[in-house]
N, C-alpha and C positions, 0 to 999 in steps of 0.2 A: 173536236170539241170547240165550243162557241160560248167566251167569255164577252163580259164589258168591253174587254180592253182591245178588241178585235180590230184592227183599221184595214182599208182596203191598201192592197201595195201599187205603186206606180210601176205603170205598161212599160215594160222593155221593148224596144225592136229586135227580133232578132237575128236579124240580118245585121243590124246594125252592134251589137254585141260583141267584145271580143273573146278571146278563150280565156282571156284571163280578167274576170267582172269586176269594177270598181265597188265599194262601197254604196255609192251610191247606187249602181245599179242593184245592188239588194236591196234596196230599201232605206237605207239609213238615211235619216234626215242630214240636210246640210250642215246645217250647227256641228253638228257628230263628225261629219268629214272633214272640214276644217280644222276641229282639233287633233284630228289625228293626221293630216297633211302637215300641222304644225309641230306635230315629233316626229315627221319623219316617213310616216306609214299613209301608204297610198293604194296599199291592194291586200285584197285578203288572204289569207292562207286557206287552205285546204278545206281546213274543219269547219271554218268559218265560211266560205262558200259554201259546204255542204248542208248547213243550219240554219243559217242568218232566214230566210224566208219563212222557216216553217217556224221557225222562234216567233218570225214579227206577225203570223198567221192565228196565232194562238195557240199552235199545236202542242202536245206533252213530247217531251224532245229527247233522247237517248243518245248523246254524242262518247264516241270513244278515241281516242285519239292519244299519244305518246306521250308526257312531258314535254315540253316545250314546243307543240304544236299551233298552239294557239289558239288555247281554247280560254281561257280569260275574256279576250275580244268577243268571242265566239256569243257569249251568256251574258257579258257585261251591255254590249250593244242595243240588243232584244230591250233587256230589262228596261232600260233607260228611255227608249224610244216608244215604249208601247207604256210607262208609266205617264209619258210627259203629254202620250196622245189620250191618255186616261179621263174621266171624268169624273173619278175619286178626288177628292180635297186630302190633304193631309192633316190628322188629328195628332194628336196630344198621346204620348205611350201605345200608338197604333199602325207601325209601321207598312208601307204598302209593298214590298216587296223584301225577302230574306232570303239571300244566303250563306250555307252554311259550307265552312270549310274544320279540315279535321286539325290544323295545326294554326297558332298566333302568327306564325314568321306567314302562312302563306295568307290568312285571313287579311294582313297588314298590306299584302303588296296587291292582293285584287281591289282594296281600298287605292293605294296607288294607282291602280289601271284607270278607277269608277270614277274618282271626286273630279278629276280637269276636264272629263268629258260631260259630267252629273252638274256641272257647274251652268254651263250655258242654258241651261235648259231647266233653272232654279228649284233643281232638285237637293233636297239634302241626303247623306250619307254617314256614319259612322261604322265602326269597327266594334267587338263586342269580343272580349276572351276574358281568362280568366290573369291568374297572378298580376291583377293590379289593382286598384280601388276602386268599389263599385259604385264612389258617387257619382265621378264625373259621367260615366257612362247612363246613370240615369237620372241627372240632370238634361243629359243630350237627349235622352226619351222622350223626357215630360217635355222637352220643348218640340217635340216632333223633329221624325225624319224620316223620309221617302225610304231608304234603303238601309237595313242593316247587313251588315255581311259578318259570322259570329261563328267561334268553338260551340259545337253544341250546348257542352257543359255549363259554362257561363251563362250561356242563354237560359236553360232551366232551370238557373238559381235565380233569373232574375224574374222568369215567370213565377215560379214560385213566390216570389215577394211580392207579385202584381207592379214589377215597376213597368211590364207592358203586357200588353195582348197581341194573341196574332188573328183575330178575327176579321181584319182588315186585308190579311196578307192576299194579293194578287195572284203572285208568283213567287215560287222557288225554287230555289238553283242549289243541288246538291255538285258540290265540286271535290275532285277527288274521292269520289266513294267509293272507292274499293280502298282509299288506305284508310277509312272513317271505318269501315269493316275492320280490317288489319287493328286497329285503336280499342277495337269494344266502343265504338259508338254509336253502331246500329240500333238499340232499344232506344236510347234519348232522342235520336233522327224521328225513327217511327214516334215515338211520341209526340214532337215536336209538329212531324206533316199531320198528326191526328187533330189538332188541335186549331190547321186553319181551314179555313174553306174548301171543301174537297169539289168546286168547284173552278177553281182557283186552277191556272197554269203550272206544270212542273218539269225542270228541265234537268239530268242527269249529267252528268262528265264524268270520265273514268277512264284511265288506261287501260282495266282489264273491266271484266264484267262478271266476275267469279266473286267467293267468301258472302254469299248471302245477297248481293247487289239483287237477285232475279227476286228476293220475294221483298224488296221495294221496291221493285217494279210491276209485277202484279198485283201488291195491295195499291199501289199508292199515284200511279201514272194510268192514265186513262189513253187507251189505242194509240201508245207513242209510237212516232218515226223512229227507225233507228236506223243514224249514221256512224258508220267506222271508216276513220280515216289514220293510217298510218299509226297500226294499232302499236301497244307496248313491245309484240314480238317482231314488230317488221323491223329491217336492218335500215339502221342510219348509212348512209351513202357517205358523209362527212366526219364519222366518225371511224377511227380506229382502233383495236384493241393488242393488245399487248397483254402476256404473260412474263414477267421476269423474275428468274428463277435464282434466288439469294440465299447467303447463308444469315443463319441469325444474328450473328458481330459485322455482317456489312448492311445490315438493312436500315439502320440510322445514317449511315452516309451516304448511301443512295439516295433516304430520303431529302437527308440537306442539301444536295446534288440538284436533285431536277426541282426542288421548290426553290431557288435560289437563281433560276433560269427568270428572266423575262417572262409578265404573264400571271392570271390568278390561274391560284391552283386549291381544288379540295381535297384535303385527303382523308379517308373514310377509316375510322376503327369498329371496333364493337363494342366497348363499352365506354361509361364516363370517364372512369380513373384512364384509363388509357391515352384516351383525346387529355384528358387534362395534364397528364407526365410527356405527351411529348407537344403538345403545345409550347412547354416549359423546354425544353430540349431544342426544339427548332428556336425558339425567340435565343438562348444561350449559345446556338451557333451562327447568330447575327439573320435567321430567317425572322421576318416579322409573320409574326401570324396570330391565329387568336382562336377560340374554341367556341365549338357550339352543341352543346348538350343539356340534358333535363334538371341537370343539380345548378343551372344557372339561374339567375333569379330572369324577371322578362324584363329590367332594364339593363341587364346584362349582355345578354341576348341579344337585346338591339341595336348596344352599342357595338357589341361586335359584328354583329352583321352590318349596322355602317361602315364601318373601320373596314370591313373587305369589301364592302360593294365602290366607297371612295379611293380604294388604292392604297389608304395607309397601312392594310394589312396584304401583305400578297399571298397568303394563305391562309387557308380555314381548315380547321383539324375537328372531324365531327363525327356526331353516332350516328345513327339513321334516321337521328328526328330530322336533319337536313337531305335526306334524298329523294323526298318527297314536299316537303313545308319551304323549298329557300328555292327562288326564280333568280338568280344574280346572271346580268349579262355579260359576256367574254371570258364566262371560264372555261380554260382553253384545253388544262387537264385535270385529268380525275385518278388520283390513288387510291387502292384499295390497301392501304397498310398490312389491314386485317380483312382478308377475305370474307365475307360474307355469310351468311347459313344457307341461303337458299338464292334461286336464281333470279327470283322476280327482284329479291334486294339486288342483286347485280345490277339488271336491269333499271331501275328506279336512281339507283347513285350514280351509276354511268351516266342518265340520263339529264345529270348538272351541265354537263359539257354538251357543243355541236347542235345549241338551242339553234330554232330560229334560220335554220337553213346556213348559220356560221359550222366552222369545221372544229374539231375535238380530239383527244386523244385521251384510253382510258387505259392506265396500266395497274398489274396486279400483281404486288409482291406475294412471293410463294417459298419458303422455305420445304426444306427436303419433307418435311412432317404434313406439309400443306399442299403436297405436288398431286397427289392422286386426289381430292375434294376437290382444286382449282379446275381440274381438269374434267370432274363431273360437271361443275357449278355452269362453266361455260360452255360443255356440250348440251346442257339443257334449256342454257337460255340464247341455245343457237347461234352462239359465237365461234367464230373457226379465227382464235387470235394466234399473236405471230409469237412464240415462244424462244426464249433467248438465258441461256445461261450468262449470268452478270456479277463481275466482280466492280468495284468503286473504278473509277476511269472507263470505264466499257464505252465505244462509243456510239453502241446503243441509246444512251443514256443523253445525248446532244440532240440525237433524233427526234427524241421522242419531246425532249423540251429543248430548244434551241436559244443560241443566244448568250452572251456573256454570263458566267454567274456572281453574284452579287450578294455579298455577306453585308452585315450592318456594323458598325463599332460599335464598341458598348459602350461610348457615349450617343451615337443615333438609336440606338436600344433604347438607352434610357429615355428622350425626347421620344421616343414610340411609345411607352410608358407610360409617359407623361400627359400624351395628348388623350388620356384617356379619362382623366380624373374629372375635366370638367367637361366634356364632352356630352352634348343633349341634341340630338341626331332630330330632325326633324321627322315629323311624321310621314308616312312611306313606306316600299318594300322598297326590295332590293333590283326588280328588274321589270316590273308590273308585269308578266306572263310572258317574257322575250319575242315579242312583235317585233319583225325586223323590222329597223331603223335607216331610213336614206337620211341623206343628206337634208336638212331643215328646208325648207322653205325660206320660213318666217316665224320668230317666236322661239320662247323656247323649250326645251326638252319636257318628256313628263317628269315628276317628281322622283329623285332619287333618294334614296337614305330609309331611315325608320321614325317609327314614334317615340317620342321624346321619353325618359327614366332617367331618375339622379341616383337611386339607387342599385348597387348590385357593383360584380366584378366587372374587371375590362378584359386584358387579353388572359389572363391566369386564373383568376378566382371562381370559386364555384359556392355562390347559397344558393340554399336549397329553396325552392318557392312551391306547394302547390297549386291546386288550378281548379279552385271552387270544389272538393272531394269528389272532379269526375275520373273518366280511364284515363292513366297516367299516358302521357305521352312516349311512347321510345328514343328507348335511349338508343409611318416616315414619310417618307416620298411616295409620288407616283413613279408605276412601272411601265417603259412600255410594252403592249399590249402582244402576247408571244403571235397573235393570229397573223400579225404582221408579216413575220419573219416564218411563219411555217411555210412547206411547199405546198403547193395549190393545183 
């Protein structure tokens, strides 16, 4: 397919080539490598050598690839290079490029990825969801911006109000669409592509490519490439998996057990009330930690998601709006409290840990009631984990989280508390797509944290916020780092 936006790419030698291609040698303009030499990142992953050319060629693009593969870099790169080589102007409520993501927390952090790279290259950018005021967001329209990245939902409350158009749109980048499937936000998506130029580039991500993905791909991509790289069902090399087989009066002291180790940690329930009573429970046995689920309002939400992505929280107790929507770098383990319903959630929560070529460890509490489910769940999502009867001391239980363990007083309690009242997290996600990170160069790191909210809960509270009437979403000190201390 042959847009505007087409540029010719620079000749590689390939002799002169190594096996493993710089950025640059895909294409990326220098300005682009620079900044990403300046956090850190000097070669591409996988998905990202697999794409990067046919993205910057014009092509319609079909990448699949696992959580934390790095695919962020993969779509953000493209967009930004082939915008700025554009010969579109930027207007007034007419954005030139849109993408769409199914949750606020992950919309926030591909904004994280975009703006330090979008910057050199004077492009603008915002962020577009709902549960929050929609002046500012279209204020930031009417002044024009090169790139929105946006909840469906929101987005088509704001069409509807003409606070923009997409007839402008170049390109889009549907990110995570198989869990924009999973959400019910298939029909607003299809509306959404119907509505810009079907001329226009469009590029796909997804770990899997089931729940309806093939007929946005037939209506809506023209004769795409399709790359799969280290799909959702291929095994992590880095990571391990554990079964621990508990009774129901010791699974609250296990859990304050290995959350209390060195190290972030998630731990996964299935529903709100749940994450929200032992949120309450671990902070009461001196674990800090904080929750993240749907009855939080989104400045709530964000500040907790600061609070663990900076360390003053060492644990996050969540439903499964986070096992897809939250990128946080160095989470080293992953609890399933509450086992799961189905395998692909196994797959997707586990998949917080062992980003980015780091190493992880994912364990699953299993009571006697839970023993034969735990055992389908991960025979089908092709897990052969290491199964261990566990009472409180087992020392299992150091293995798997190493490291002295570490209660809080409940006067450092209260000071964790505390620091949450005035707390206004800067704008950001939690880990901008975990692109491993070398040692800086020069300059510093990309932006850590969230968007700024004064209202809402901190580590305990839960109000409820909807999200523009679209499909609901599902439901102290620093530590250091457990990757340290794990065996390698």
């Amino acid at each position: 397919m042959t847009t505007s936006l087409v540029a010719p790419l620079p000749v590689v030698d390939p002799d002169a080539a190594s096996l493993e291609p710089s950025f640059a040698d895909l294409g990326i303009p220098a300005a682009l490598c620079d900044v990403l030499a300046r956090q850190g990142i000097d070669r591409p992953f996988p998905i990202q050598t697999a794409t990067i050319k046919d993205s910057l060629a014009g092509r319609d693009v079909l990448g699949r690839g696992r959580t934390g593969s790095g695919k962020t870099l993969a779509f953000v790169l493209p967009v930004l290079t082939r915008l700025s080589r554009s010969k579109s102007e930027r207007r007034s409520r007419a954005p030139r490029a849109m993408i769409l993501a199914p949750t606020r927390e992950l919309a926030l952090q591909i904004l994280a990825a975009l703006e330090p790279l979008a910057e050199p290259l004077g492009l603008r950018s915002m962020a577009i969801f709902g549960g929050v005021s929609y002046n500012p967001q279209i204020t930031k329209l009417r002044a024009g911006v090169d790139v929105v990245v946006a909840c469906p939902g929101r987005l088509e409350d704001l069409l509807e109000q003409r606070a923009l158009v997409l007839d402008a749109v170049e390109i889009v980048v549907l990110d995570e669409a198989d869990h924009m499937a999973d959400l019910g936000f298939l029909p607003p998506v299809k509306r959404l592509l119907s509505k810009t130029p079907s001329s226009g580039q469009r590029m796909l991500f997804s770990a899997t490519l089931d729940n309806g993905i093939d007929v946005l791909v037939r209506n809506h991509l023209h004769n795409p490439v399709t790359h799969s790289v280290d799909s959702e069902q291929s095994p992590v090399a880095k990571m391990t998996h554990h079964v621990l087989h508990v009774s129901t009066k010791d699974r609250l002291e296990i859990l304050v057990d290995l959350t209390s180790a060195p190290g972030k940690t998630i731990v996964f329930t299935r529903t709100k009330h749940r994450a929200k009573s032992l949120t309450k429970q671990l902070n009461d046995a001196g674990v800090s930690a904080v929750e993240m689920h749907g009855n939080l309002s989104q400045a709530a939400r964000v500040r907790n998601l600061a609070a663990f992505t900076d360390g003053r929280a060492v644990t996050m107790v969540a439903t499964d709006i986070a096992a897809r929507g939250i990128h946080v770098d160095d989470v080293t383990l992953v609890i399933h409290s509450d086992p799961p319903t189905e395998h692909k959630a196994y797959l997707h929560r586990s998949g917080r840990t062992a980003r980015a070529g780091n190493e992880g460890t994912v364990a699953t509490l299993a009571t006697e009631t839970e023993r034969r489910e735990v055992s389908h769940l991960t025979r089908k999502a092709g897990i052969k984990p290491t199964v261990t009867e566990v009472r409180p001391g087992h020392p299992v239980l150091v293995e798997l989280a190493p490291g002295d363990r570490v209660r809080k007083t409940a006067e450092e309690m209260a000071a964790f508390q505390r620091s949450f009242i005035d707390s206004r997290p800067a704008q950001g996600g939690g880990g901008g797509g975990g692109q491993r990170r070398h040692a800086p160069r020069s300059g510093p790191k990309a932006p850590q944290g969230s968007s700024r909210g004064r209202s809402g809960s901190s580590a305990g509270g839960a109000s409820s916020q909807r999200s523009g009437g679209r499909p609901a979403q599902s439901s102290g000190s620093n530590r250091q780092s457990r990757s340290s201390s794990r065996p390698r």
